[in-house]
MIPAFI-604718 format. One record per residue (C-alpha): x, y, z; residue number from 1. Coordinates in nm, 2 decimals, decimal comma. Layout:
<pts>
east	north	up	resi
X	Y	Z	NUM $
...
</pts>
This chain:
<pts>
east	north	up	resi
-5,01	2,14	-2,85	1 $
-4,70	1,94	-2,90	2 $
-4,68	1,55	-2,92	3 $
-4,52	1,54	-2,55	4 $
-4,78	1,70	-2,44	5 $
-5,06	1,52	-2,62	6 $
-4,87	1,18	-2,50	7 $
-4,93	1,32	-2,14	8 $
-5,25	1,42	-2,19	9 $
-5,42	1,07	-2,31	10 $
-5,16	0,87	-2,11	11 $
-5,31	1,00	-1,73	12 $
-5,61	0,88	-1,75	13 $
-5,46	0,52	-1,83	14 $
-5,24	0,60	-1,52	15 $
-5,55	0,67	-1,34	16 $
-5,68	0,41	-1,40	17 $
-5,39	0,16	-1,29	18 $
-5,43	0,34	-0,97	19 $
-5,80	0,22	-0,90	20 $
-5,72	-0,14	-0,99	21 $
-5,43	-0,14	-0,77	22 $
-5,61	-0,01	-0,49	23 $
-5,93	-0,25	-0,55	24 $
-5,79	-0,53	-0,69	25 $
-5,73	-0,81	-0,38	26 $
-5,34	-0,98	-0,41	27 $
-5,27	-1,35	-0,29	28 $
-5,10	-1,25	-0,02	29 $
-5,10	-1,25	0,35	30 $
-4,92	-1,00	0,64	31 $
-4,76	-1,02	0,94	32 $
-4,75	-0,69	1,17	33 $
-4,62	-0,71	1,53	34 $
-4,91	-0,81	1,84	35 $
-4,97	-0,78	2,17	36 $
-4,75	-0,96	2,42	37 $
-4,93	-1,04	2,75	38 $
-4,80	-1,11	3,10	39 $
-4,91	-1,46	3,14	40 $
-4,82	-1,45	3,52	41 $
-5,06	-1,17	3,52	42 $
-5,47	-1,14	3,49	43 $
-5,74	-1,04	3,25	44 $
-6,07	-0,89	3,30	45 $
-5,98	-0,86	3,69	46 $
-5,89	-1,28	3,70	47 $
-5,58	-1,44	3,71	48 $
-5,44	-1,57	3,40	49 $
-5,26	-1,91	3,55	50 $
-5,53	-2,03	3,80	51 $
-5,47	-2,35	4,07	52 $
-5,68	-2,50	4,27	53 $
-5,56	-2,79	4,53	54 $
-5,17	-2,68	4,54	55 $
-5,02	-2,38	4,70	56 $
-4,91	-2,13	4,46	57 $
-4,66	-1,82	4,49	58 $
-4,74	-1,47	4,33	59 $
-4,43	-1,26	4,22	60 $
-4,29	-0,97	4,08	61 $
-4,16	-1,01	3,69	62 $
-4,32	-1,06	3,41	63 $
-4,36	-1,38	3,16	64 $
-4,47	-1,24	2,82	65 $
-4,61	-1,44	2,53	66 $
-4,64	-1,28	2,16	67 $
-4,86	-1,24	1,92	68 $
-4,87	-1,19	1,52	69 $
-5,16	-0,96	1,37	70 $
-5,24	-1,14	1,04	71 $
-5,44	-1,07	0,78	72 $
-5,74	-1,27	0,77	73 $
-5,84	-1,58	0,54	74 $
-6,13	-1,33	0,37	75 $
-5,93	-1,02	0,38	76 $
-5,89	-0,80	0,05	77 $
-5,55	-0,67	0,05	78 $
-5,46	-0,46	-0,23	79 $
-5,08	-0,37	-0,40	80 $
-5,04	-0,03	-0,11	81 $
-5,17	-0,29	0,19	82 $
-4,91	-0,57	0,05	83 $
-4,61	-0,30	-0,03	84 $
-4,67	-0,09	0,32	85 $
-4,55	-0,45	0,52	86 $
-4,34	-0,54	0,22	87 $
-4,18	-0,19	0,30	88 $
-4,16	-0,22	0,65	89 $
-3,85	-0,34	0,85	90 $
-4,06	-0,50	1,13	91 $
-4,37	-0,65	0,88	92 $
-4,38	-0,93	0,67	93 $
-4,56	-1,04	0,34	94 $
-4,63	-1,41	0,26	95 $
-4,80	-1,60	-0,06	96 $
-5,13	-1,65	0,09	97 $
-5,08	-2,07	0,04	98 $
-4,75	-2,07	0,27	99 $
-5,02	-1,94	0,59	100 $
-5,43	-2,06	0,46	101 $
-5,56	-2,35	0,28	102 $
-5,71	-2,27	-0,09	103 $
-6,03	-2,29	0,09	104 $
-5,99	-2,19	0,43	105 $
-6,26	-1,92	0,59	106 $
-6,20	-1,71	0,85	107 $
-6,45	-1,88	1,07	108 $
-6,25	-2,20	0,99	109 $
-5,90	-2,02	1,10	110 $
-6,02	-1,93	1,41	111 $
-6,18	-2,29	1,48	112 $
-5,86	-2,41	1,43	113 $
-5,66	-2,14	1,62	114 $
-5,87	-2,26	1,95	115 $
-5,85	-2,63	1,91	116 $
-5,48	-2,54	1,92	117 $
-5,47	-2,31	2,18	118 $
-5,67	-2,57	2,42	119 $
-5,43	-2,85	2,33	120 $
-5,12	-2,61	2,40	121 $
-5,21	-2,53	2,70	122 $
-5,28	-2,88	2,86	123 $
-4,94	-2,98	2,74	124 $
-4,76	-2,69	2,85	125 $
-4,95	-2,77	3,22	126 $
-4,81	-3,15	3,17	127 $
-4,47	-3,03	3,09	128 $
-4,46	-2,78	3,42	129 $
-4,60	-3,01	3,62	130 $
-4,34	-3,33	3,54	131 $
-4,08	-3,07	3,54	132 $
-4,20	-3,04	3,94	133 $
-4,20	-3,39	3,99	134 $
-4,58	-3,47	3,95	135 $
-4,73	-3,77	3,79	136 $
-4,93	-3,66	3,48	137 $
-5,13	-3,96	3,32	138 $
-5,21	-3,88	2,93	139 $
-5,55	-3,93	2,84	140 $
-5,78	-3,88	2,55	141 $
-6,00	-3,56	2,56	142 $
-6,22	-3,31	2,37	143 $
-6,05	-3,02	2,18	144 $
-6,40	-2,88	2,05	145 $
-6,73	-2,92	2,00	146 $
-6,93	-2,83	1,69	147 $
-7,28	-2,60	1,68	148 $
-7,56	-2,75	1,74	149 $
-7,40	-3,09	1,68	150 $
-7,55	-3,41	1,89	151 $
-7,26	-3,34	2,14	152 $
-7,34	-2,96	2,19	153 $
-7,49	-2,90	2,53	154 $
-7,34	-3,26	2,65	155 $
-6,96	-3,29	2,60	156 $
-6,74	-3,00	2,69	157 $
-6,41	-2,90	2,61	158 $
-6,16	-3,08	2,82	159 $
-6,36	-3,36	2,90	160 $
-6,13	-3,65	2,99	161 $
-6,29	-3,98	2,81	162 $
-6,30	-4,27	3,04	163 $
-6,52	-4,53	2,91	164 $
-6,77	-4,55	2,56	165 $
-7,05	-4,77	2,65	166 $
-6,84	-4,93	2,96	167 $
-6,54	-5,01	2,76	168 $
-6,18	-4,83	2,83	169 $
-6,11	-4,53	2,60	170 $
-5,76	-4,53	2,51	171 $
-5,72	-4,45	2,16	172 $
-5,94	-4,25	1,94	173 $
-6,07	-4,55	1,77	174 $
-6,19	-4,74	2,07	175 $
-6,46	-4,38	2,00	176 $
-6,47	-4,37	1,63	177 $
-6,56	-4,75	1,63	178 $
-6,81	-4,75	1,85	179 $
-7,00	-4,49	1,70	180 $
-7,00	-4,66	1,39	181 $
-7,11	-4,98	1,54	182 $
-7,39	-4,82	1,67	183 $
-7,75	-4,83	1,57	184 $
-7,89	-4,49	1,41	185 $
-8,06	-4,31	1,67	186 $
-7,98	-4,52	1,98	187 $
-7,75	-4,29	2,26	188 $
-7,38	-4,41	2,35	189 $
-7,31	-4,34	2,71	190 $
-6,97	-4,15	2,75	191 $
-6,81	-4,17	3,09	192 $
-6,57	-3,90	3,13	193 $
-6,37	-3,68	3,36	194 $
-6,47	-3,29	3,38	195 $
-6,31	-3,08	3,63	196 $
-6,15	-3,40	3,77	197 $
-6,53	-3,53	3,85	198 $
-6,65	-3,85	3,70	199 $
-6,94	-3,77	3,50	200 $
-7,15	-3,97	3,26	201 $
-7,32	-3,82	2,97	202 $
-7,56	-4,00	2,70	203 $
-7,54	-3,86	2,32	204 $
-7,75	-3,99	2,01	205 $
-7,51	-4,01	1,66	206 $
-7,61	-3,86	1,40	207 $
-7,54	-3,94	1,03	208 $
-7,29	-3,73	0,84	209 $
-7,29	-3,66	0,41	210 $
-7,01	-3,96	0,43	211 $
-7,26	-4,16	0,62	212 $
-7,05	-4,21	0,92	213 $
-7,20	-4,13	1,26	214 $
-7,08	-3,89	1,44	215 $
-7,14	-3,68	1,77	216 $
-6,94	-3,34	1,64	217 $
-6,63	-3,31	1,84	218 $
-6,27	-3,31	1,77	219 $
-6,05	-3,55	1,96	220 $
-5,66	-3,47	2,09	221 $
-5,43	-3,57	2,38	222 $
-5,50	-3,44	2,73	223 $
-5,43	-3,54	3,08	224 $
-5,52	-3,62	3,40	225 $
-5,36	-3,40	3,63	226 $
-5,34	-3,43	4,04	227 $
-5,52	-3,06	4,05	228 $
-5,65	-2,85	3,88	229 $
-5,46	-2,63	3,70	230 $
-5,60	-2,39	3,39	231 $
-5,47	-2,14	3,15	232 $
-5,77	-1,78	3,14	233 $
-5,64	-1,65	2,77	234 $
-5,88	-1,40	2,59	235 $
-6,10	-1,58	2,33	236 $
-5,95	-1,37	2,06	237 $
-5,63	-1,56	2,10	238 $
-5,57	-1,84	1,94	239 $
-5,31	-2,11	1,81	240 $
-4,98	-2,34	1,98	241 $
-4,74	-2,11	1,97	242 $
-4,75	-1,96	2,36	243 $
-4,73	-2,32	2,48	244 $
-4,39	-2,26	2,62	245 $
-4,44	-1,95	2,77	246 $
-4,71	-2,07	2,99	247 $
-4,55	-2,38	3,07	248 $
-4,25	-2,13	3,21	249 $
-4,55	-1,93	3,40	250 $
-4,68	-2,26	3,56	251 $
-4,40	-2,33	3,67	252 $
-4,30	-2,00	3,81	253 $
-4,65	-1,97	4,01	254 $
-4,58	-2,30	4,19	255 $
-4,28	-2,23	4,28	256 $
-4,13	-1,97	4,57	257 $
-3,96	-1,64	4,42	258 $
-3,96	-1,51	4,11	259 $
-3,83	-1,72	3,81	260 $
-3,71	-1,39	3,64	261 $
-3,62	-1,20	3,95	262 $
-3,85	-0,90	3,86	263 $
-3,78	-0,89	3,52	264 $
-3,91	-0,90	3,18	265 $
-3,87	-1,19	2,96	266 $
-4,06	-1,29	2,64	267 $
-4,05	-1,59	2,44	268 $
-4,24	-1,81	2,21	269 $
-4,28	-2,19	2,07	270 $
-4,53	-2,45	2,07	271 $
-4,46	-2,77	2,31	272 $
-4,55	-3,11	2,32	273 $
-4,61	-3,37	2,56	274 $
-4,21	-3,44	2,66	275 $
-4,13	-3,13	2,67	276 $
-3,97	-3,02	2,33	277 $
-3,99	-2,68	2,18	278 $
-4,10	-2,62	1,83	279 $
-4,13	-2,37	1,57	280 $
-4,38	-2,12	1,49	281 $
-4,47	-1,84	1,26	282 $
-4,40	-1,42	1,26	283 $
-4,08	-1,47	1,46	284 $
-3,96	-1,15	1,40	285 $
-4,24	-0,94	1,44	286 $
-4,34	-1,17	1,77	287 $
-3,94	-1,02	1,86	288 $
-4,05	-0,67	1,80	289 $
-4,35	-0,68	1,98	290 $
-4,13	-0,78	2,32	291 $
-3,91	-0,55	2,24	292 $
-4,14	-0,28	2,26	293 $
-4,28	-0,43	2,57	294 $
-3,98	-0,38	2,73	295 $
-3,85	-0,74	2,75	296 $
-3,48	-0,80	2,83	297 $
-3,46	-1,17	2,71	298 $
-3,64	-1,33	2,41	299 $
-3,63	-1,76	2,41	300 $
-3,64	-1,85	2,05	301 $
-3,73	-2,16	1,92	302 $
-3,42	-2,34	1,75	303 $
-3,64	-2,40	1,44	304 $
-3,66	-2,05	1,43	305 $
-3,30	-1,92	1,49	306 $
-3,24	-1,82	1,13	307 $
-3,49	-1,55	1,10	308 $
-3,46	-1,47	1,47	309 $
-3,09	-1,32	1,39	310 $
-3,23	-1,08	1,13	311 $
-3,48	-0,94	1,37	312 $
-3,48	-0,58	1,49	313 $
-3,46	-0,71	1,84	314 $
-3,27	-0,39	1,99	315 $
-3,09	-0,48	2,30	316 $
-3,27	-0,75	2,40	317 $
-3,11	-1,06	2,47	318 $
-3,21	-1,39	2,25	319 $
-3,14	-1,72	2,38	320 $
-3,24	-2,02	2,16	321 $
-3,46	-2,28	2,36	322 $
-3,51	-2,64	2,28	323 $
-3,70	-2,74	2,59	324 $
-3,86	-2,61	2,87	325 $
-3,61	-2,73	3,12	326 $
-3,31	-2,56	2,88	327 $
-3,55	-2,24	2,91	328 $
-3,61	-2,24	3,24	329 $
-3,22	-2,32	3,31	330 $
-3,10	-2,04	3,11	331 $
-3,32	-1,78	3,26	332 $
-3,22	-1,87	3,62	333 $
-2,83	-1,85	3,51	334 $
-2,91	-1,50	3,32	335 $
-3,08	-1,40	3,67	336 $
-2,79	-1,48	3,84	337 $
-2,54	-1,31	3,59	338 $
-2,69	-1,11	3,28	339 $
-2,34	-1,18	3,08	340 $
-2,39	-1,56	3,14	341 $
-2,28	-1,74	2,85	342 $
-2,62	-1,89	2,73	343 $
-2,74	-2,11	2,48	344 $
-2,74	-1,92	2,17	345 $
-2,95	-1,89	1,79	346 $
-2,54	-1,81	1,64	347 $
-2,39	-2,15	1,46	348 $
-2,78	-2,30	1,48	349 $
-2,93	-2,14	1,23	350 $
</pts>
């Protein structure tokens, strides 16, 4: 037996072994893969996605789509071929796990978060359709979530407009936070609030917590008070900001007559806040591939984005950088009327 082949002989099952840790042993990583896009002018489970009640709407041909970004859960074991596969791939991305999850994060935590987002998107992109319209939107103080089984579970609902706390105003989340504090343990505040545009009035006893504030177990953000009702049906398994502007364009687009996008198909993405402004958000490229693969012919990009946007494998689909929902909605009305229209572009912005 020569030495070479000795060498070979003791060295495989060292090899063999690097092979099981690589394919065991979870990295700190976390990937992006290209998600679904969904027709937000369009329905799920048989009902409408965009739903109105009080205003005349207009159903069209053409398609608004908003993207997604499979990523790899909080509690997710990915191993060295999981991380080099999307490392690999032209259209998947690969991130140090603390640039997407706190240290501690859990996945149950992630997806908490992901809906408090995804309710507060979507009453700002309604605000921001709806003043783009015209209509008076008043900015009120509502509930983004309510905890399990805290005292507010059962009695406070998402999207509950706060009016009063014991028959004072509401108008910051102090006037709240202050109250409960001042208030005896185990006696009930009174909340009066605004559900479904109904006053209702709803009684909730604190409760302690390990900091030994009192608390009721909700999460507090900015909502409105529109003139009717207008809500967003997403699947539950969708979560986060970053289809604010999408269905701000698709609110606007059902209340008004024709199509916004003349039959077409245009994607986009960005989260939006309460004036209208368009900000950045994560997978950028892959949310680009996924629209192109849906067939989209013109992609809004946030302008925070624009840098990786131009490295995307975005085909022959058109990208158009947005910085508001009024520049979004202008451009795709001037690339309906001509497809060559010189429009705002992600070239000398990134």
């Amino acid at each position: 037996m020569t030495q070479r082949t000795l060498a070979g002989i003791l060295a495989a099952p060292l090899v063999l072994a690097l092979l099981v840790i690589a394919a065991t042993q979870p990295l700190p990583y976390v990937t992006y893969e290209p998600g679904l896009t969904v027709d937000v002018l369009g329905d799920t489970d048989g009902a409408e996605i965009i739903q109105i009640n009080g205003q005349k709407t207009y159903r069209d041909d053409g398609e608004l789509r908003m993207t997604t970004v499979y990523v790899s859960q909080p509690d997710a074991k990915l191993n060295l071929f999981d991380v080099m596969s999307d490392w690999i791939s032209r259209e998947d991305a690969v991130y140090p796990y603390k640039a997407v999850y706190r240290p501690d994060e859990t996945t149950e935590q992630s997806r908490e978060d992901g809906a408090v987002e995804m309710v507060s998107s979507q009453d700002a992109a309604i605000a921001v359709a709806l003043a783009e319209l015209g209509y008076d939107v008043e900015p009120a103080l509502e509930v983004l979530s309510v905890s399990d089984n805290a005292p507010a579970d059962g009695r406070l609902k998402v999207r509950d407009v706060f009016r009063s706390i014991n028959g004072t105003p509401v108008e910051e989340p102090e006037d709240i936070i202050d109250t409960l504090q001042a208030t005896p343990p185990g006696e009930a505040v009174t909340f009066e609030v605004l559900r479904g545009g109904e006053p209702t009035t709803v009684r909730v006893v604190p409760t302690t917590n390990e900091e030994g504030n009192q608390v009721v177990g909700i999460r507090l953000g900015t909502g409105y008070v529109f003139p009717f009702q207008v809500s967003v049906n997403i699947a539950d398994n969708i979560g986060g900001p970053s289809a604010g502007l999408m269905f701000s364009l698709g609110i606007y687009d059902t209340l008004t007559p024709g199509s916004l996008t003349d039959g077409r198909i245009v994607a986009g993405t960005g989260t939006i806040n309460g004036a209208g402004q368009v900000g950045p958000i994560g997978g950028i490229q892959q949310k680009i591939v996924a629209a192109r693969d849906a067939g989209a012919e013109l992609f809004l990009v946030p302008p925070d984005n624009c840098a990786d946007a131009l490295g995307s494998q975005n085909g022959d689909m058109r990208l158009v950088r947005a910085p508001t929902m009024h520049s979004a909605t202008d451009s795709i009305k001037a690339w309906v009327d001509d497809p060559d229209a010189d429009l705002p572009t992600c070239k000398g912005n990134a």
